[in-house]
Structure formats: C-alpha cells, structure tokens
N, C-alpha and C positions, 0 to 999 in steps of 0.2 A: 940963862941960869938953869942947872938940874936941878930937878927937884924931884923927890920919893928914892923908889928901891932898884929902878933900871927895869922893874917885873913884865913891864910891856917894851921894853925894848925889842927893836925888830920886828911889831906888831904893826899891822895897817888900822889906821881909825877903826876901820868895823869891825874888827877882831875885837880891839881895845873896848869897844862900844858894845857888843855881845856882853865880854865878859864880864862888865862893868852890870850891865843891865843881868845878868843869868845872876849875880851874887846878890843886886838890891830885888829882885824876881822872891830869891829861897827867903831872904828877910819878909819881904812881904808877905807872901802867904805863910810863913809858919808866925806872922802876927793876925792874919786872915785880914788881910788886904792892904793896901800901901796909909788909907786912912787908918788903920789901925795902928800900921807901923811908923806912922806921922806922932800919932797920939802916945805910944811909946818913946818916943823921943823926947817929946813933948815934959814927959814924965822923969823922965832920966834922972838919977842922983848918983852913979858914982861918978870921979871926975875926972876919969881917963874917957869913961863913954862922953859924957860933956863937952870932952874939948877934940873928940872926933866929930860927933855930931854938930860943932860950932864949924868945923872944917867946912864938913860936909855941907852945910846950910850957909856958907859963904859965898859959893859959888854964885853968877852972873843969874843963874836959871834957878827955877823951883825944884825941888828935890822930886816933887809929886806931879807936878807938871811935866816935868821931862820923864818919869817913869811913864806916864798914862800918852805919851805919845810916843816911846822906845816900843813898849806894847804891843800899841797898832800898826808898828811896823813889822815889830820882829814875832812875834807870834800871830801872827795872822787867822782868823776865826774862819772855820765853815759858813 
C-alpha cells in the first residue's frame, strides 16, 4: 500500500533520513531545542496541527529519541 505524496520517491533511506531529520533539526531549534519543541506540541490547539502531530507521534519510535540519535549521527561534534 502507498501512502503520502511520492516526495521521496527514488530517494535511498539516507537521503530520506537526512531530509526528514534537516526539517524536524529547523523545527527544533527555531523552538530552541527538540524538548522545547516536544512541549510545543504538547501544547498544540489548532486541529490540523493535532492531527499531524498525532501522525507524527504514532510511529514505533519516540519522536525525541530518534531525533537525539539522527544527531549524533548526522551532525557529528568536534
């Protein structure tokens, strides 16, 4: 079964996995940090964000756990 827009089609995992991570990256810090942007969600009252954020927090894995280990992989510290 498809499912979404096709937008990664022809994308390998770690393309898909970048881009994914580079767009929940800009949300987090223009909330200044992922706990920030956990607690914004958290918060949420209109009901188109609601029922993306219900998406988004459906998934197998934690929203915040798999950013803080996308992280330490993909941006890598001095």
């Amino acid at each position: 079964m498809k499912r979404g827009t096709g937008r990664f089609d022809g994308l390998s995992y770690e393309e898909i996995e970048q881009a994914l991570f580079e767009n929940l990256h800009k949300m987090a810090t223009a909330a200044g940090g992922i706990d920030e942007l956990m607690a914004e969600w958290d918060d949420a009252t209109d009901q188109e964000e609601l029922a993306l954020i219900a998406q988004i927090r459906s998934h197998q894995r934690d929203v915040r756990a798999s950013y803080l280990e996308m992280e330490a992989r993909l941006c890598p510290r001095p």
